[in-house]
N, C-alpha and C positions, 0 to 999 in steps of 0.2 A: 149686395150681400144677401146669402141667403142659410136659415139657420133651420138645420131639421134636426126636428124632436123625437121620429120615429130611427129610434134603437132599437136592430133585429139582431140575434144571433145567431146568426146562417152563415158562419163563416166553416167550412168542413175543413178543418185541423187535421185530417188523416190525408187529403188528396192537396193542401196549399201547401205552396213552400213558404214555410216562416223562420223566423232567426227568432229564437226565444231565449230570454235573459239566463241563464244558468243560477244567479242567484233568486232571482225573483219570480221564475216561472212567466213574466210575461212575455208577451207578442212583444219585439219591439221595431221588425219589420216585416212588412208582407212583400217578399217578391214575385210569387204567382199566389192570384187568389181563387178561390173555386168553393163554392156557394152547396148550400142545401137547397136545392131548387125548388121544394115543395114549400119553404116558407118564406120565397120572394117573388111567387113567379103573378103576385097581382098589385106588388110594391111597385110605385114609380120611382119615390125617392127614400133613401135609407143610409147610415151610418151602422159600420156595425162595432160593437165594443171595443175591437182591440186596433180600431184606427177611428176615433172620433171626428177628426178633422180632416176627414173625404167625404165629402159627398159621393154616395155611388147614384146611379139612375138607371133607368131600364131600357131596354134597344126601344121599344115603344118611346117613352120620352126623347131620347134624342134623335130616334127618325122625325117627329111632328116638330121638333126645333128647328130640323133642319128642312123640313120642307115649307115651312112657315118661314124661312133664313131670315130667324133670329139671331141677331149679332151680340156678341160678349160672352157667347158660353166656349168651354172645351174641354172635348172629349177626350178620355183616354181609356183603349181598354183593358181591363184590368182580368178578367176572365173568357 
């Protein structure tokens, strides 16, 4: 289990596809995501507010995962 604290908001809401609540104004799914690049690009690991419970990571962290083939992680990409 692994529980990260570093909350960025880099999520670019003008270029992701989201589904947002009609009444609530929120995110309540992301199906393409697409990043502010200039405020993740020395993050390895990050949540960003409007999907708390994904870990994202950076192509740096899971190229050295896998060339180190650590076992139990999985990838998916998301942008």
């Amino acid at each position: 289990m692994l529980k990260v604290i570093n909350i960025i908001d880099c999520l670019d809401r003008s270029k992701a596809d989201l589904f947002i609540s009609e009444t609530s104004g929120r995110v309540l799914r992301i199906e393409k995501h697409a990043f502010k690049e200039e405020l993740i690009q020395y993050q390895h690991f990050f949540v960003v507010p409007e999907c708390k419970f994904g870990i994202l990571v950076s192509q740096k962290f899971k190229d050295l995962v896998e060339e180190s083939q650590l076992k139990g992680l999985k990838f998916k990409r998301v942008a």
